[in-house]
Backbone as CSV, one residue per row, in Angstrom:
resi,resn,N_x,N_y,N_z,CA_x,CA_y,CA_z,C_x,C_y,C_z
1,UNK,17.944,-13.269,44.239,18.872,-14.244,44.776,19.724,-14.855,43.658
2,UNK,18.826,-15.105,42.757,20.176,-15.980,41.633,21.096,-14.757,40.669
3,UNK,20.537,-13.568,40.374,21.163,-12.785,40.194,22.476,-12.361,41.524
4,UNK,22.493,-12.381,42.348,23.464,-12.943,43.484,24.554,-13.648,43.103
5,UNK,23.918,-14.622,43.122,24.465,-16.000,42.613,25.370,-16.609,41.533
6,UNK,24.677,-15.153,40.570,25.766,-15.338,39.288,26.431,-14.387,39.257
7,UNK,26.353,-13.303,39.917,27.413,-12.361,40.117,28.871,-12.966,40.885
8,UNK,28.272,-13.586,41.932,29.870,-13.990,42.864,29.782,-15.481,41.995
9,UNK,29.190,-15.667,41.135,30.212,-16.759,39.982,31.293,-16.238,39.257
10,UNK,30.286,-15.253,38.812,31.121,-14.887,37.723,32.611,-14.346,38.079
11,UNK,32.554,-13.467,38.930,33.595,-12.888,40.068,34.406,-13.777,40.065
12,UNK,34.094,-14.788,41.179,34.903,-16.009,41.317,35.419,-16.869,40.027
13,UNK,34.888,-17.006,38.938,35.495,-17.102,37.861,36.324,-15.821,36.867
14,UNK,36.205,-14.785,37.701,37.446,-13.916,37.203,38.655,-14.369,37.645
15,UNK,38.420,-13.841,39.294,39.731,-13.589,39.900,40.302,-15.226,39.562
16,UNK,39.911,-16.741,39.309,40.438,-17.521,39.047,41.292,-17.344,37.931
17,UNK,40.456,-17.446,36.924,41.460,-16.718,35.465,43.015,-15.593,35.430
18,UNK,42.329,-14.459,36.229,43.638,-13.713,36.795,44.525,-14.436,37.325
19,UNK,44.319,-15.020,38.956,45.543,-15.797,39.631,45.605,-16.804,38.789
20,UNK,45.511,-17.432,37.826,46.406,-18.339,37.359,47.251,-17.925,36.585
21,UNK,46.676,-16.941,35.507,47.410,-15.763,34.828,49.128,-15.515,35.766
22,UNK,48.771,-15.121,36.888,49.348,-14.174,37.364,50.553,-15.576,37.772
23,UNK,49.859,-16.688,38.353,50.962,-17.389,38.870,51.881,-18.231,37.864
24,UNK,51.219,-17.876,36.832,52.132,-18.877,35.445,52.783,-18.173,34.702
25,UNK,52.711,-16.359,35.092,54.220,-15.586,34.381,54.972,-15.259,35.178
26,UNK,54.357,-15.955,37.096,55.999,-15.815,37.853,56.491,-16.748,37.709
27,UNK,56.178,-18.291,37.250,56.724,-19.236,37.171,57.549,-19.198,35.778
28,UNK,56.850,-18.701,34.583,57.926,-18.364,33.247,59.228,-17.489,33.928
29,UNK,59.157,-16.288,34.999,60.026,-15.465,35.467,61.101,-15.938,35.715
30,UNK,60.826,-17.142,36.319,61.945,-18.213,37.010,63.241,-18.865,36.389
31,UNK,62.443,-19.058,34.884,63.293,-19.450,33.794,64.178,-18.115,33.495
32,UNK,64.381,-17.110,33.626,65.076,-15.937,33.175,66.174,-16.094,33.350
33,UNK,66.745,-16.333,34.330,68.420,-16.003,35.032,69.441,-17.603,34.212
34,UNK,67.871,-18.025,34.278,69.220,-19.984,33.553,68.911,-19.292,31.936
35,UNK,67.716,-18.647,31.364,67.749,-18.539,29.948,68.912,-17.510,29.578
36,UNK,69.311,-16.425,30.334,69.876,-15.339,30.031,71.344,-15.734,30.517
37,UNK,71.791,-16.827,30.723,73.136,-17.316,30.951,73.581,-18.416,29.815
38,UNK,72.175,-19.216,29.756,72.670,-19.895,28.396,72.591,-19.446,27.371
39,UNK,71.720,-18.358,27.131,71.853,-17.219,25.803,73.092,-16.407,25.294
40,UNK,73.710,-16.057,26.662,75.436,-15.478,26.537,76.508,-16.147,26.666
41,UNK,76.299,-17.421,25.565,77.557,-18.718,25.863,79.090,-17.807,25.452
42,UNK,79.958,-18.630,26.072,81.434,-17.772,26.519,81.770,-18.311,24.958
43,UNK,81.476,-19.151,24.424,82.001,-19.781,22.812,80.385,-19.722,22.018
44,UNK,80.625,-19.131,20.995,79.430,-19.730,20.246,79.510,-21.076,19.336
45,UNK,77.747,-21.993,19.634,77.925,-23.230,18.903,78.656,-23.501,17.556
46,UNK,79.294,-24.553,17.202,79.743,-24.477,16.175,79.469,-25.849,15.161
47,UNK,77.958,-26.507,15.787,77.410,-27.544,14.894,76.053,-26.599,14.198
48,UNK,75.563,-27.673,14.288,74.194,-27.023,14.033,73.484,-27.071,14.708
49,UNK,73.674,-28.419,15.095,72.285,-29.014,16.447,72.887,-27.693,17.474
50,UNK,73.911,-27.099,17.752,74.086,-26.584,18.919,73.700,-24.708,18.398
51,UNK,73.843,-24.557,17.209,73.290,-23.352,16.675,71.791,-23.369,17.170
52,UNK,70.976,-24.551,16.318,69.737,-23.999,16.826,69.479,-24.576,18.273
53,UNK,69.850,-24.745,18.922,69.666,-24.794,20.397,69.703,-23.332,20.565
54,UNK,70.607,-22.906,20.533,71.145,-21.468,21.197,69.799,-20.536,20.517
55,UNK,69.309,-20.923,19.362,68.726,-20.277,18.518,67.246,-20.134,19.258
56,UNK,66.468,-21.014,19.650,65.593,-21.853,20.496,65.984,-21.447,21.274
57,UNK,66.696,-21.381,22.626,66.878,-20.347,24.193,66.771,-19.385,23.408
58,UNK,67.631,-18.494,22.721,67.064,-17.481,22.898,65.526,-16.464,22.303
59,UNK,64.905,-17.133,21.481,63.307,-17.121,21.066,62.466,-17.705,22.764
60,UNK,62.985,-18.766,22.940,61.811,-18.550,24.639,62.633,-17.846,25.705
61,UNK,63.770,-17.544,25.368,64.117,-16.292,26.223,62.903,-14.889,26.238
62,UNK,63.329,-14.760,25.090,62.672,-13.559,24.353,61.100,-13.695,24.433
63,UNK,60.476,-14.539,24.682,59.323,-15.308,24.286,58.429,-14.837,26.018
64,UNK,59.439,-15.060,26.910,58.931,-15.080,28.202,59.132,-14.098,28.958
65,UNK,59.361,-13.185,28.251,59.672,-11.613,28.847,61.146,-11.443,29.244
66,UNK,62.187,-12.449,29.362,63.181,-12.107,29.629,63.910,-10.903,29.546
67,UNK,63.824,-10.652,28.254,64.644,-9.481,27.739,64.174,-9.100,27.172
68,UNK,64.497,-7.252,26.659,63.925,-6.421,25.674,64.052,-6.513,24.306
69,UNK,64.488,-7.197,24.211,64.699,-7.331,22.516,63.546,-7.812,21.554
């Protein structure tokens, strides 16, 4: 019986680990379409603060599967 017991624990502490896994790189996914629009600005920054901004999107662009690079 407790061998039972710790089997559908353990189980149940898989598939938890997975679905959260699973639901927190469709939620990074989400960010893609706003990261990959502010990554291809029509002017590039021309301070600094606005360099590394752009610099920063595009590392968690890149960071979150967005793109192949």
């Amino acid at each position: 019986m407790a061998l039972i017991v710790g089997v559908l624990f353990v189980g149940s502490l898989l598939f938890s680990v997975g679905y959260t896994r699973h639901v927190s790189q469709e939620a990074d996914r989400r960010w893609c379409a706003l990261l990959e629009s502010l990554d291809a600005p029509w002017t590039p920054a021309t301070t600094e603060r606005g360099k590394e901004i752009q610099r920063q999107v595009h590392t968690l662009r890149r960071d979150l599967g967005c793109t192949s690079e």
